[in-house]
FIZA-827932 format. One record per residue: residue in one letter; y, z, x of N, C-alpha, C in turn. Coordinates in steps of 0.001 Angstrom, whole numbers, plus 500000, padded with zeros to 6 digits. Each point is the difference from the previous one (the first is absolute). Layout:
BEGIN
AYZXYZXYZX...
***
This chain:
BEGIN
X753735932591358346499426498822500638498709499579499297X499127500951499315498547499717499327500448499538498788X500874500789499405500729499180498846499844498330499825X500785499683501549500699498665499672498585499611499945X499062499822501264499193499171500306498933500081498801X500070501297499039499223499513498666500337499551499351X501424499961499475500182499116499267500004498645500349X500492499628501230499556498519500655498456499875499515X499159500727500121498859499772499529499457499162498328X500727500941499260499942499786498468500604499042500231X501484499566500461500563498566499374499337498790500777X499282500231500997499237498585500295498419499502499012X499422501628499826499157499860499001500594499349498497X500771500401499480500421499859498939500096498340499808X500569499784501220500723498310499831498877498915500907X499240500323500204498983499291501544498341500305498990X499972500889498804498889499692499679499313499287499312X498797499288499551499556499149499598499923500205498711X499325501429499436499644500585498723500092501634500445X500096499939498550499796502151499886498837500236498867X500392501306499875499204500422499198498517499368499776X498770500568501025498995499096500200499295500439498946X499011499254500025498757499864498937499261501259500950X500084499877501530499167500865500648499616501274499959X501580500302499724500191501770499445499683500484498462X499835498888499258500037500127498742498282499664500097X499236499622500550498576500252499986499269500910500497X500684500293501644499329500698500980500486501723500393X501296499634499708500778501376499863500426500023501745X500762501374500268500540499955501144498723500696500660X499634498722501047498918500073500583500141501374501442X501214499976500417500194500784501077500618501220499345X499600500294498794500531501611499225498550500950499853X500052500988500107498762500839499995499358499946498480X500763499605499067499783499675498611500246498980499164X499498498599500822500617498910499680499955499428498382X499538500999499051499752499688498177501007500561499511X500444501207500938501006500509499212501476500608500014X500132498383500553501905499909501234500416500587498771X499856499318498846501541500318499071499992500831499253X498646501120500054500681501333499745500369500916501435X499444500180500950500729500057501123500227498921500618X500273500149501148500653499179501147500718500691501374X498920500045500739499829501097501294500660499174501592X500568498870499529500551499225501369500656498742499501X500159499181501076501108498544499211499583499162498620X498469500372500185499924499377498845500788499843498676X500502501714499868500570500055499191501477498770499451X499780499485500922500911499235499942500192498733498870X498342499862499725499860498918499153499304500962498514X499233500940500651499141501129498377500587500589499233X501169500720501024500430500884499193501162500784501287X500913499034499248501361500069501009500804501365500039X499587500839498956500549501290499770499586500815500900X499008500132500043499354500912501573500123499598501443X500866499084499950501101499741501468500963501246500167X500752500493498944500341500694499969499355501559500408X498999500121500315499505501245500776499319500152501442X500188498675500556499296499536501398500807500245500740X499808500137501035500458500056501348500338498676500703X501210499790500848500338498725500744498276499843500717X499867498628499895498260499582500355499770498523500215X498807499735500840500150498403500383498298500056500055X499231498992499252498874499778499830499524498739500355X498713500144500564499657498587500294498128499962499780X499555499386499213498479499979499149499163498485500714X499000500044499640499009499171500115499116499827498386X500053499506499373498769499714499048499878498951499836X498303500145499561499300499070499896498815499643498458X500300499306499534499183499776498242498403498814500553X499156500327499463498572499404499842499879500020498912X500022498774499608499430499619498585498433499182499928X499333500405499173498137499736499718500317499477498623X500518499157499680499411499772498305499066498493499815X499481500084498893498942498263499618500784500343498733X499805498049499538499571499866498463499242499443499843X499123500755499268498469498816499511500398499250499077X499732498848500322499838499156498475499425499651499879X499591500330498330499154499390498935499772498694500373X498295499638499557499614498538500157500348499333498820X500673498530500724500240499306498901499114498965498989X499808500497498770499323499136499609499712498606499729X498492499442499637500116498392500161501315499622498807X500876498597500617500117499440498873501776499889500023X500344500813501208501456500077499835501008499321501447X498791499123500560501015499594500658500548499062499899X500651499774500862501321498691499602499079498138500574X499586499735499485499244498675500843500902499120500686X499194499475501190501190498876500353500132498632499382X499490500310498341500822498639499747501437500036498956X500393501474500510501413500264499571501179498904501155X499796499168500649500260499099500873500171498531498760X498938500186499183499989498757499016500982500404499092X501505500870499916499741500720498785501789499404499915X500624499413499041501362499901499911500752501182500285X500518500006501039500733501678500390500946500387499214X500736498911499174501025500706499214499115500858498779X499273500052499593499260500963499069499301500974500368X500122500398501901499791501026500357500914500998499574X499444501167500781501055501312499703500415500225498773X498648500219498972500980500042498381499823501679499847X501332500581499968499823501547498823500667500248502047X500722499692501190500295500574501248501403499388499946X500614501153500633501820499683499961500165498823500419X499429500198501506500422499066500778498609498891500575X500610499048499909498896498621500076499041500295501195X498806499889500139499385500161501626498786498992499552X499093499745500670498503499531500054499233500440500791X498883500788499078498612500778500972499668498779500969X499113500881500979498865499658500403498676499525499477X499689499362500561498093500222499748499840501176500466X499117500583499019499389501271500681498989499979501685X499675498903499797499541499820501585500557499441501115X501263499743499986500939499130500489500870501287500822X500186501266499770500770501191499932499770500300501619X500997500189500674500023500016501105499174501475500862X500039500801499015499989501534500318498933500262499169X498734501345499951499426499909499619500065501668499007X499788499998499060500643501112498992499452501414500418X500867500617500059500358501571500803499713500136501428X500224498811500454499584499786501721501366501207500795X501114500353499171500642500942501061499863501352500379X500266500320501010499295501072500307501353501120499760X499642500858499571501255501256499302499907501301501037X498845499867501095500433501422501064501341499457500156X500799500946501351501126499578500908500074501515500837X500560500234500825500843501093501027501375499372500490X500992501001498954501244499557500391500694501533500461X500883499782501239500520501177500642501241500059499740X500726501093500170501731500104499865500647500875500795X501508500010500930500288500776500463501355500671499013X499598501570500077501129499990498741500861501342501418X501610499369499078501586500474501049499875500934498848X500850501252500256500607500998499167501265500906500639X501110500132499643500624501051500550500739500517498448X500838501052500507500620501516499535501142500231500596X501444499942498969501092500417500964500674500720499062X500345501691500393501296500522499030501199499413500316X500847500144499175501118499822499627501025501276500278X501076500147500867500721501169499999498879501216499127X499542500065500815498892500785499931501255501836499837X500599499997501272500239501399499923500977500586498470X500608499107499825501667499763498973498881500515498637X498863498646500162499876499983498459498804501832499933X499357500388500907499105501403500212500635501355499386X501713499691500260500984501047499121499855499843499197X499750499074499283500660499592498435498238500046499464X498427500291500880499206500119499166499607498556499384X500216499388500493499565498151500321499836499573501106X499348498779499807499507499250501176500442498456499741X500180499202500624500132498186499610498519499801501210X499418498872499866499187499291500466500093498918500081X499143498953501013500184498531499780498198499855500998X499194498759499285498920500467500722499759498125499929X499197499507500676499213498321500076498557500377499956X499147499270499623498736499601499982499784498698500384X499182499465500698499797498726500458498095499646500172X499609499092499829498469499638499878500498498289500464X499081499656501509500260498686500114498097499894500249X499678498789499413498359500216500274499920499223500995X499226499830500735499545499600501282499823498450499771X499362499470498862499866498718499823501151498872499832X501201500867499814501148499267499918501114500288498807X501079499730500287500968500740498724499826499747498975X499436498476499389499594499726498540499395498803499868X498904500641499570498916498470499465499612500169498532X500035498867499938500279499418498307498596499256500331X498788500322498813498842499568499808499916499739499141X500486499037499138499963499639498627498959499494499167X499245500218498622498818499573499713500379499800498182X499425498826499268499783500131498509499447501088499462X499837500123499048499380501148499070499425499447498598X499559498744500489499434499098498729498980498546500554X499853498989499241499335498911500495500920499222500831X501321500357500966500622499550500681499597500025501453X498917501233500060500022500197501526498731499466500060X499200499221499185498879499259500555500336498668501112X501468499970499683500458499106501226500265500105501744X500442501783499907499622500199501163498758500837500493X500220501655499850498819500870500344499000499551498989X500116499600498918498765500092498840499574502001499808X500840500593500687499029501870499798501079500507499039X499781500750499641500290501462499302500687500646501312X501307500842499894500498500616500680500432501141499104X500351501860500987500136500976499702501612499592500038X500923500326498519500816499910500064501785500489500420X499561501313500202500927501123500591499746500296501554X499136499218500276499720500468501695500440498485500994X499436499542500533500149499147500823501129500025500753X500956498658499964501235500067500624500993500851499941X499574501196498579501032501017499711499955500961500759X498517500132500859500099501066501340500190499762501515X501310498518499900500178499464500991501445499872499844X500907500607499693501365499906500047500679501387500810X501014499232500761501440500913500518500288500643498648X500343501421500504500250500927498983500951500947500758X501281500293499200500885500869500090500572500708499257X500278501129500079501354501146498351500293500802501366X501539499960499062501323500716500921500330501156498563X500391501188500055500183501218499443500533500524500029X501295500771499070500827501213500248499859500767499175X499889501382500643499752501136498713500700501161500341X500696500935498707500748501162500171499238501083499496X500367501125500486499459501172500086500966501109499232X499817500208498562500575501212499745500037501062499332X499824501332501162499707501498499943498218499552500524X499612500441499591498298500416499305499448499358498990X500634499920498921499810499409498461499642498783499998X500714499320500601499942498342499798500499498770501015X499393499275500098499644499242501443500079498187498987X500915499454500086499854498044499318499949499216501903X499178498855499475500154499029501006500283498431499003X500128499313501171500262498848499680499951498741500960X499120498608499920499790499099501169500553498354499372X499834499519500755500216498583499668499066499129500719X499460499408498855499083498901500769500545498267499473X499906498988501757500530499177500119499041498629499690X499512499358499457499188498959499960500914498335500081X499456499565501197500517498076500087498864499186499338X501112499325499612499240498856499203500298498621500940X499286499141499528500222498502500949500284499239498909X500535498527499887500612498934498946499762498945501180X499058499064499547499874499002500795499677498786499522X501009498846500614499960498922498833499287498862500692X498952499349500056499477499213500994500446498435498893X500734498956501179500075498374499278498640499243501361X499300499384498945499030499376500966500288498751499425X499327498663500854500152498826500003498432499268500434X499461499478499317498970499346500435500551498571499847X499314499157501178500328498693500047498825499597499076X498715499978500231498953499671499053499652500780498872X500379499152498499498321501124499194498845499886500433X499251499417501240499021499152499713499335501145501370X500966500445500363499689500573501384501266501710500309X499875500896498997501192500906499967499372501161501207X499037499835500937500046500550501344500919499814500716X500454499031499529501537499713501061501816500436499420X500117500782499897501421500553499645500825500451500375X501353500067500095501137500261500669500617501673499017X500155500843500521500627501172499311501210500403500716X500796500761499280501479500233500182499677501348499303X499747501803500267500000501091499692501388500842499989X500571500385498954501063500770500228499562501588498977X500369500901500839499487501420500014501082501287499738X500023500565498943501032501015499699499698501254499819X499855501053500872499714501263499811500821501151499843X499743500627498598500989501000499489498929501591499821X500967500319499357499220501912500037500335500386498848X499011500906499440500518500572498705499589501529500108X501242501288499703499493501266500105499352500413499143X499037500905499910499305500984499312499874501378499745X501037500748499667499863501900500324498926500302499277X499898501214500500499220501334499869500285501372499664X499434501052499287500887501381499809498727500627500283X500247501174500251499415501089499681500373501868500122X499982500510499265500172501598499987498675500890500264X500568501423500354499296500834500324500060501269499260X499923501020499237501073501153499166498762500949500559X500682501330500189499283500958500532500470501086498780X499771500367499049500430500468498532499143501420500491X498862500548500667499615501206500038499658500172501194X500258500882500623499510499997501660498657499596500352X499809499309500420498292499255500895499591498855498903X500840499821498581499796498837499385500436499060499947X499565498717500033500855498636500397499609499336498898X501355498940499473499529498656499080500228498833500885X500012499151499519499964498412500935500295499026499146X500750499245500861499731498442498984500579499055500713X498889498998499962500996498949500726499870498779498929X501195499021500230500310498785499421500158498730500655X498910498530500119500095498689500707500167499263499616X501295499588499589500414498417499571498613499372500182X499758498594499445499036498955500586500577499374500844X499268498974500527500377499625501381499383498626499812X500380499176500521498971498308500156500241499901501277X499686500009500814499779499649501543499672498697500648X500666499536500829499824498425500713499852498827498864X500934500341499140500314498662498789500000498460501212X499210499512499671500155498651500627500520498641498846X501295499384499610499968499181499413499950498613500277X499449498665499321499467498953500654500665499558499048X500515498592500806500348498827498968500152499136500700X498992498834499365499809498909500953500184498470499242X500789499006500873500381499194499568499470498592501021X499255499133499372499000498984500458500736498560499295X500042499160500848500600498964500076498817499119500493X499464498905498958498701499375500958500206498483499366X500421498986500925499910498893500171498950499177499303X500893499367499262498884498986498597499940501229499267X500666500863499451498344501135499117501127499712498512X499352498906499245500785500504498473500376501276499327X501494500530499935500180501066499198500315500071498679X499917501297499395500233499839498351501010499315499637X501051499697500590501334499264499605498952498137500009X499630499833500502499426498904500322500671499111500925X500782500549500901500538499630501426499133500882501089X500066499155501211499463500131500765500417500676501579X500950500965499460500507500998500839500822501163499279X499884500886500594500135501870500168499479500626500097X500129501272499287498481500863501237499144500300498242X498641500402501090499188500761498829500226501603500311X500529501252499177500197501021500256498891500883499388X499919500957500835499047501146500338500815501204499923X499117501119499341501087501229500921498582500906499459X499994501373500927498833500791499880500976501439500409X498769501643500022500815500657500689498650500711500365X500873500891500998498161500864500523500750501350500453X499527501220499706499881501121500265499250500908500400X500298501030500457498808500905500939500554501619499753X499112500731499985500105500912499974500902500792498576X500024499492499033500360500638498720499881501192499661X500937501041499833499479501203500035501006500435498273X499146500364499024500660500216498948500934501411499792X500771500617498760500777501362500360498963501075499747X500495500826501052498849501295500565501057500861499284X499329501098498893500245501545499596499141500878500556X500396501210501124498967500668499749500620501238499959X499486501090499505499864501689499431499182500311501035X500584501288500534498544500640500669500414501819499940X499743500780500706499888501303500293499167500729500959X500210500938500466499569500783501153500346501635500072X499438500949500633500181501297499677499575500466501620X501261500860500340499692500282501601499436501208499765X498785500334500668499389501634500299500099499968501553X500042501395500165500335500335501372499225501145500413X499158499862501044498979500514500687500287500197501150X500679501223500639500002500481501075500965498770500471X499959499493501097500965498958501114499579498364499036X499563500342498932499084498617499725500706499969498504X500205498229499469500569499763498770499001499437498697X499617500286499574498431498723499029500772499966498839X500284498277500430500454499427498210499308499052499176X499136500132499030499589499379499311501222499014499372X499151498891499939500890498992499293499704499123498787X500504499008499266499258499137498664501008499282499535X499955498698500238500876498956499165499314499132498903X500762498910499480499942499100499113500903499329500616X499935498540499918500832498765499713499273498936499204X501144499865499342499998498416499188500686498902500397X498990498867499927500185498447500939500428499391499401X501492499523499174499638498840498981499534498703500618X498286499828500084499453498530500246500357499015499653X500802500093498023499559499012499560501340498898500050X500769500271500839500634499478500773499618498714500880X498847500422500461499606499088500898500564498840500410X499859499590500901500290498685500818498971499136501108X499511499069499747498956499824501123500223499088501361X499582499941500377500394499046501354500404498297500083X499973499453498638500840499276500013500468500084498991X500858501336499714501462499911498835499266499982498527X498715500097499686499872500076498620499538501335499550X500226500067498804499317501760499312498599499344499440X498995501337499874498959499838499687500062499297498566X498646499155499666500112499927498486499544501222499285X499323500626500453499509501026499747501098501157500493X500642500303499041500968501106500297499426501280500957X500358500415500932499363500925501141500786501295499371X498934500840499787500369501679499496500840500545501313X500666500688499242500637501537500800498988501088500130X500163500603500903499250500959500542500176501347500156X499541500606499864499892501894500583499379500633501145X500345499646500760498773500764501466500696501394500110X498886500651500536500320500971500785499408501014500950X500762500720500539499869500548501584499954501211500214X499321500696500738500016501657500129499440499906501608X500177501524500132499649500610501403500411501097500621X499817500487500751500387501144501099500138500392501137X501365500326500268500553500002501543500231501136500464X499740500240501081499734501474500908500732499733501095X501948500326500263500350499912500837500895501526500759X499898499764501074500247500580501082500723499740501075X501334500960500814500512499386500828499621499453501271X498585500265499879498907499093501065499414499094499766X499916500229498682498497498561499514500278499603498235X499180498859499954500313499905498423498266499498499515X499523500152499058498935499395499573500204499814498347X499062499189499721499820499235498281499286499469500144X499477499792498358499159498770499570500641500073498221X499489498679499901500675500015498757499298498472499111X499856499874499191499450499138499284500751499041499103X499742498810499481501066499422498922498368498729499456X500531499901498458499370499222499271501376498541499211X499389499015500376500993499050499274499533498988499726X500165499570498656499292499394498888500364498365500289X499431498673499880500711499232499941500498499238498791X501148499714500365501054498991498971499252498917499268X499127499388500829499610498840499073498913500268499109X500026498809499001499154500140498500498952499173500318X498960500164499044498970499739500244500128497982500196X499522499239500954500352498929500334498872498868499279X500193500166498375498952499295499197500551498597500314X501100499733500456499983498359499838500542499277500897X500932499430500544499860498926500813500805500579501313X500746501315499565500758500656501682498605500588500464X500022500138501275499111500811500783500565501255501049X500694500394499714500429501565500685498973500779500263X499906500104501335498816501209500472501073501321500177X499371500656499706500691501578499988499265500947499650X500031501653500468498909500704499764500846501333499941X499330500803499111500282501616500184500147500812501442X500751500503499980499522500839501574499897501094500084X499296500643500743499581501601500134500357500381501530X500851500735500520499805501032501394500395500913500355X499458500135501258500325501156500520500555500320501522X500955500861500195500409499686501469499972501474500603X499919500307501632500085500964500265500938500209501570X500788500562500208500913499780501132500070501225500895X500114499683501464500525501438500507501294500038501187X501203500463499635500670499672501318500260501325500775X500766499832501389499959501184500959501267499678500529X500744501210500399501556499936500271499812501207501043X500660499725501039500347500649501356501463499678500384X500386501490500304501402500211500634500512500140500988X500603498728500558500704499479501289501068501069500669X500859499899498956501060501448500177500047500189498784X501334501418500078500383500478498804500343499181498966X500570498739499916500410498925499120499207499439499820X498966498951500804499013499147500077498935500189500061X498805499235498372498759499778500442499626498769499654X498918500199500580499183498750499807498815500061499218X499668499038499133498432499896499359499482498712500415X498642500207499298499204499079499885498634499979499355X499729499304498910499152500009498872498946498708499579X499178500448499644499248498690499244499683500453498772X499838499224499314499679499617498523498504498753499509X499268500346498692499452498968499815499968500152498580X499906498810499240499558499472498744499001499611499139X499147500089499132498945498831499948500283499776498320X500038498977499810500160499348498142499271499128499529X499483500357499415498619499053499120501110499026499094X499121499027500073500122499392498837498778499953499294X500201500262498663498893500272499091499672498343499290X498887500292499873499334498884499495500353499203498589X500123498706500101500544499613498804499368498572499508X499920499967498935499496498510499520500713499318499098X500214498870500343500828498950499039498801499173499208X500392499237498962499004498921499393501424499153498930X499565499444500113500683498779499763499686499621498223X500479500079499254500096499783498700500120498435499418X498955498904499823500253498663499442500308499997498604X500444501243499521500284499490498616501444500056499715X500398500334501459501498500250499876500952498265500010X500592499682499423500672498448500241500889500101500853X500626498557500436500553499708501075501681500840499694X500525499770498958501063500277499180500133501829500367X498672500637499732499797501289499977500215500420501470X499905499453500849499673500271501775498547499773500580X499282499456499115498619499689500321499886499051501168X498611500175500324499593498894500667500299498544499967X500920499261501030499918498395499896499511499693499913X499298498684498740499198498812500536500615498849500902X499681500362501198500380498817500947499628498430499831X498964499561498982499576498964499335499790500257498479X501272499683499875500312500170498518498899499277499119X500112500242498735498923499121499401500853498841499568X501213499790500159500722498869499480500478499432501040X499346500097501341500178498859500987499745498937499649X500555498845500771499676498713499488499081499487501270X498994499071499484499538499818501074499878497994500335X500780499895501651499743498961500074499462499000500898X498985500684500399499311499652501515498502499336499332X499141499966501468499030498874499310498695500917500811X499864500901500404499238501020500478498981500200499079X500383500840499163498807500278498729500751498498498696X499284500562499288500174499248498073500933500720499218X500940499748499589500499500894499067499841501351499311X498757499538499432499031500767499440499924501239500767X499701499827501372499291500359500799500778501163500211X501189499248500262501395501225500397500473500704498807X500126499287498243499929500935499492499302501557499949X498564500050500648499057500788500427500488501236501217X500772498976500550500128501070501246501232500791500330X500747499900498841501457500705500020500238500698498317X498664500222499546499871500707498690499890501707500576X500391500825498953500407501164501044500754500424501276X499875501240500624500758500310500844499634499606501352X500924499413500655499668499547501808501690501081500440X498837500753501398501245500458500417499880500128501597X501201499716500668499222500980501489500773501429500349X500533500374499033500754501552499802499107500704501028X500299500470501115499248500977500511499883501322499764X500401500801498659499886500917499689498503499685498865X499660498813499574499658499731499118497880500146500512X499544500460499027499727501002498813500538501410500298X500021500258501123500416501679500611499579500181500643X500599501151500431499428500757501336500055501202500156X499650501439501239500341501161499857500423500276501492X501191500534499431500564500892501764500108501221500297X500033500373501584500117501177500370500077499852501117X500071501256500834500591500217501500500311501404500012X500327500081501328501047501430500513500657499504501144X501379500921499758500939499972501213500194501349501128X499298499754500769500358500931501230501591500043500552X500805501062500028501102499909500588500001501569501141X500191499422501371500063501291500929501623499267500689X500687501566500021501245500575500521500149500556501319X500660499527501090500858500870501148501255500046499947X500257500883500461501473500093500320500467501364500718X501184499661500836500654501081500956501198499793499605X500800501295500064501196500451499332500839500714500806X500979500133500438501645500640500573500616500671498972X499819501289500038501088500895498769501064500537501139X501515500029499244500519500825500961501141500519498897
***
């Protein structure tokens, strides 16, 4: 009967969720684990489900239910900008078709004083909470115990309190002087605000060797908007017709366990990449009187964009552990590596860096002291970031990280079959200090800085003299809000509850 109703579980998760494989776990770690740095060389409860699916295979049938909660403290200072670079408002006098020279796509700055928002006005604290599901179910548990195997099947679930998925989308260049005008931390924000799920099966066999394996489900949206304005003169007024197509694309996972000398363990797990909440746009505008390139005066003008969240590139990691045994008591030191390929990247609206984003090496250690009463750890991890130094016109905030976590849980026995725990955990991760500066000798061609007032604007207004404006669009005008630089930092507080059913 627990059977069915878990697997009813997994197949509504599977097909009813929004996204998997979160950014959350891949920053914060399993917040309700006594060792939340270092799931994927162990994995002491459902988590395992998403770290390190192989150590399902040694749990006990189990049903978990957590509380955590992340505090984030970070600033970016930015550098003062010097005289001489802003955009004047008599870019208003200026023939627009000779704007935007050396930029893909056509736009027109601002006046620098005209800018709605005022530069690094956003504020980068937040407190975001999550309730995370977990259970544990053998498989013909008794059949496969002869034969010196085990089957498993385990869920992990994280829904955050703020809602199943918010998409906070921002530029990473002189694009977002249109809305925030700030600098934003680029791996955090909306990525610690998504529904998160992994479903897991893992076999057990002898002693020696333990494989798992999960699947993660990500929907995408396709949405084609036809709008109609009756006026150019007045396009506040428009008629839309939205049609909406949502599909799914899978993602597996592996990982092994080999026990090659008694009390010694290897590890490894393997994560497809993942793109999460693909949103695609394509929009088709029909506007009354508006001359088109054909030089008739009807069909649409077409658009199409895309936006993504939560990008998570392929995860390798190696680790190891060595059980000593002390009286009723187990102490296993532990130590991984994984490699991120970053340079993969993808950003939140569908483009790769110009600046190719490095692959990475982090890694993780610690020590766990468990007992059929209690468990304790702490354990540490260092991880470097992907992005390159941001000399020219992208602005990616991103920082090194350093921490440390320390956990303790407690288990009491109901009856002979059944106990119960219950544990907390906490985190703390620096982000280390970092400074960007901005390079003007780099050209537009190179990834440099835009001149948003080209020097080969034309000018045809009656504001200044010719002359005048030759003067005032010589050199660089920008309102890049990364621009001259800035330096960031912060820390993330993460504290863990959770109560547990073993039976």
């Amino acid at each position: 009967m627990f059977l069915k109703k878990f697997l009813s579980v997994v197949f509504i998760a599977f097909f009813s969720a929004n996204l998997f494989a979160s950014s959350v776990l891949e920053l914060v770690g399993a917040q309700d684990s006594v060792h939340p740095f270092t799931s994927r060389i162990i994995s002491t409860g459902a988590e395992a489900a998403y770290f390190n699916p192989a150590d399902l295979a040694t749990l006990d049938d189990s049903f978990k239910i957590g509380f955590g909660m992340t505090i984030q403290n970070k600033s970016i200072s930015h550098a003062k900008r010097p005289d001489g670079y802003d955009i004047s408002s008599h870019i208003y006098d200026v023939d627009t078709g000779s704007m935007g020279a050396g930029i893909d796509n056509f736009y027109a700055p601002m006046a620098t004083e005209n800018l709605l928002n005022r530069r690094g006005s956003s504020d980068y604290d937040s407190f975001d909470g999550v309730i995370m599901l977990g259970a544990v179910k053998n498989i013909a548990k008794k059949s496969l115990e002869k034969l010196g195997g085990q089957l498993t099947v385990g869920i992990y679930a994280l829904l955050p309190i703020s809602g199943i998925q918010t998409q906070e989308p921002f530029f990473n260049d002189e694009r977002e002087q249109y809305f925030s005008n700030s600098l934003q931390f680029e791996l955090y924000g909306d990525r610690l605000k998504q529904f998160s799920v992994a479903a897991a099966i893992a076999g057990r066999f002898g002693r020696y060797f333990r494989i798992g394996a999960g699947i993660a489900i990500s929907t995408y949206t396709k949405t084609q908007n036809r709008v109609f304005v009756p006026s150019p003169t007045d396009p506040a007024v428009q008629l839309i017709n939205a049609n909406m197509n949502v599909g799914a694309s899978v993602m597996p996972y592996f990982s092994f366990v080999a026990n090659p000398v008694a009390g010694w363990h290897l590890t490894g797990t393997f994560h497809f990449p993942t793109n999460t909440g693909i949103v695609k746009l394509n929009n088709e505008m029909q506007v009354l009187g508006w001359e088109y390139e054909d030089g008739t005066k009807t069909g649409y003008l077409k658009a199409s964009s895309s936006m993504t969240a939560g990008y998570q590139p392929i995860k390798l990691s190696v680790g190891t552990y060595y059980d000593f045994k002390v009286k009723d008591y187990t102490l296993t030191p532990m130590a991984s590596f994984e490699w991120s390929r970053w340079s993969t990247y993808i950003n939140r609206h569908g483009e790769k860096p110009s600046d190719k984003w490095n692959d990475t090496f982090s890694t993780a250690a610690g020590l766990i002291m468990r007992h059929p009463e209690r468990r304790a750890a702490f354990g540490f991890n260092y991880v470097p970031s992907p992005v390159p130094a941001q000399t020219g016109r992208e602005n990616y905030v991103d920082n090194d990280r350093f921490g440390f976590s320390l956990g303790y849980h407690e288990y009491f026995s109901i009856t002979d079959q059944v106990k119960i725990g219950a544990g907390i955990s906490g985190a703390l991760q620096w982000l280390l200090s970092r400074t960007e500066e901005k390079d003007l000798e780099r050209s537009v061609k190179d990834g440099g800085i835009v001149d948003e007032l080209p020097d080969d604007a034309e000018y045809y207004g009656s504001q200044v003299s010719a002359e005048e404006f030759d003067e005032i669009k010589k050199g660089i005008q920008t309102n890049n809000p990364g621009f001259p630089g800035w330096t960031s930092k912060g820390f993330l507080l993460n504290l863990g509850i959770s109560a547990e059913v073993i039976w």
